[in-house]
C-alpha positions as CSV (number, residue, x, y, z in Angstrom):
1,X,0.0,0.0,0.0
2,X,0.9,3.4,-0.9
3,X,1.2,5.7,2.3
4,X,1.6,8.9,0.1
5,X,-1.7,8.0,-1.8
6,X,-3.4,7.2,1.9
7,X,-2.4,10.4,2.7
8,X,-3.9,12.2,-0.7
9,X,-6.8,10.2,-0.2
10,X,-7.4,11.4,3.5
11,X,-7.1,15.0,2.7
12,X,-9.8,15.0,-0.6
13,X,-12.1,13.6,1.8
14,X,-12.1,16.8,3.7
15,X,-11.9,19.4,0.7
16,X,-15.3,19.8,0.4
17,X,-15.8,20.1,4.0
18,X,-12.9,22.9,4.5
19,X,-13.8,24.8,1.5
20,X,-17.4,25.6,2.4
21,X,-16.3,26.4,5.7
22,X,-13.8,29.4,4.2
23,X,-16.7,29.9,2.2
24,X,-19.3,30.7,5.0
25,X,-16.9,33.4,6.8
26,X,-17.6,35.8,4.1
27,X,-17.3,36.2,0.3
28,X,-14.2,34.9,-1.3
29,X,-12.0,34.5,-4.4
30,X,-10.7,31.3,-5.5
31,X,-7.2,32.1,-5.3
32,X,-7.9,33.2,-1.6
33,X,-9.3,29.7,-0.9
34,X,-6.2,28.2,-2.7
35,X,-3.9,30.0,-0.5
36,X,-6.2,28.9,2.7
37,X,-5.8,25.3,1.9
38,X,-2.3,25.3,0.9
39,X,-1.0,27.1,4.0
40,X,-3.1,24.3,6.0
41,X,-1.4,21.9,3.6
42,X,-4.6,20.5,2.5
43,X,-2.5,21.1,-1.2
44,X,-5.2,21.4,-4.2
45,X,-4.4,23.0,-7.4
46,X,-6.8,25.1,-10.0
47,X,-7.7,22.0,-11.7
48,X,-9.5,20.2,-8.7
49,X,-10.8,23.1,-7.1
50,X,-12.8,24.9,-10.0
51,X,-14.8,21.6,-10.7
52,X,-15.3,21.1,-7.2
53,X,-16.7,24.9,-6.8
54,X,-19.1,24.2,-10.0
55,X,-20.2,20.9,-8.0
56,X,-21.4,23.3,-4.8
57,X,-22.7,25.7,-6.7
58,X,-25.2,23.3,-9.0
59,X,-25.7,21.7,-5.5
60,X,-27.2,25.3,-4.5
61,X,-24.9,25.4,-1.7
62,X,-22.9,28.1,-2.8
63,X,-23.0,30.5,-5.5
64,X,-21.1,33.7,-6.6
65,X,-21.2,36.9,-8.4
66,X,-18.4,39.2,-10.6
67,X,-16.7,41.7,-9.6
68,X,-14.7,44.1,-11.8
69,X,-11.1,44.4,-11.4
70,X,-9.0,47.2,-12.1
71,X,-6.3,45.2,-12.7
72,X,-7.3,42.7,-15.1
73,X,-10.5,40.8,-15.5
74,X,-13.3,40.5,-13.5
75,X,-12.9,38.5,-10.6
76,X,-15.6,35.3,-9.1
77,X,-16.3,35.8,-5.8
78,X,-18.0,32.6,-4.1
79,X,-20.9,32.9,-1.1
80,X,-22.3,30.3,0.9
81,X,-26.1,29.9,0.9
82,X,-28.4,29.2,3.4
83,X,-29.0,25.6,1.9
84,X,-24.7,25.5,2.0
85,X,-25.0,26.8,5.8
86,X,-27.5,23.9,6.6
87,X,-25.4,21.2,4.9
88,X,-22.0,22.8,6.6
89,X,-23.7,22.9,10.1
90,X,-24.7,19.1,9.8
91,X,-21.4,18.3,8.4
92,X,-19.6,19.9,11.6
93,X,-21.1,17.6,13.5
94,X,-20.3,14.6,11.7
95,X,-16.9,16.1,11.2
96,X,-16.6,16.5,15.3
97,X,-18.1,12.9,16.0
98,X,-15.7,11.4,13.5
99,X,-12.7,13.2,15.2
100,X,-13.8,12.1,18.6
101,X,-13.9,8.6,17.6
102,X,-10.9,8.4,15.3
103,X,-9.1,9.7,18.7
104,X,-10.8,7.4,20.7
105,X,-9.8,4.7,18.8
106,X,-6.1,5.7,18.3
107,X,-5.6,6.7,21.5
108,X,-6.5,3.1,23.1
109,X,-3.2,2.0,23.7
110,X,-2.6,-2.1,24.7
C-alpha cells in the first residue's frame, strides 16, 4: 500500500468540508481559498478546485457573483447559501463525532 496516496486520499475527503467552511466566513475569491488550503497543507491545485466549486454551486450550496477588477478581469467571488449553511452545520457535527472517535480509537493503547 501506498502511504503517500493514503495520505492524498485522506485530505480530498475533507476538501469539500474545508472549503465551504472558508466559504461561509464571508465572500471569497478562489485564489484566496487556494492560499487557505495550501498554508493548511490540504494542497489542491486550479484544476481540482474549480470543478469542485461548480459541483457546490449546482448543488445550490454556494453561489457567486463578478466583480470588476482594475487590474485585469473580472474576478468570481463565491458565497455560501443558506441551503450551504445547513449542509455545513450538519457536516460539523459529523466532522466532530468522527474526530472524537478516530481519537478514541487511536488513542487506546494495549
Amino acid at each position: 500500500m501506498n502511504l503517500e496516496n493514503t495520505q492524498v486520499q485522506m485530505r480530498k475527503g475533507i476538501l469539500e468540508f474545508c472549503i465551504l467552511h472558508i466559504i461561509a466566513r464571508g465572500e471569497v475569491y478562489a485564489s484566496d481559498m487556494l492560499e487557505e488550503l495550501t498554508s493548511a497543507k490540504i494542497m489542491v491545485v486550479e484544476g481540482t478546485l474549480y470543478p469542485l466549486l461548480t459541483r457546490l454551486r449546482k448543488a445550490g450550496l454556494v453561489d457567486y457573483k463578478w466583480v470588476e477588477s482594475s487590474s485585469g478581469p473580472p474576478r468570481k467571488y463565491y458565497t455560501i447559501t443558506q441551503a450551504g449553511e445547513d449542509f455545513v452545520k450538519s457536516l460539523t457535527g459529523t466532522w466532530e463525532e468522527l474526530v472524537n472517535s478516530t481519537t478514541q480509537i487511536i488513542s487506546n493503547h494495549k
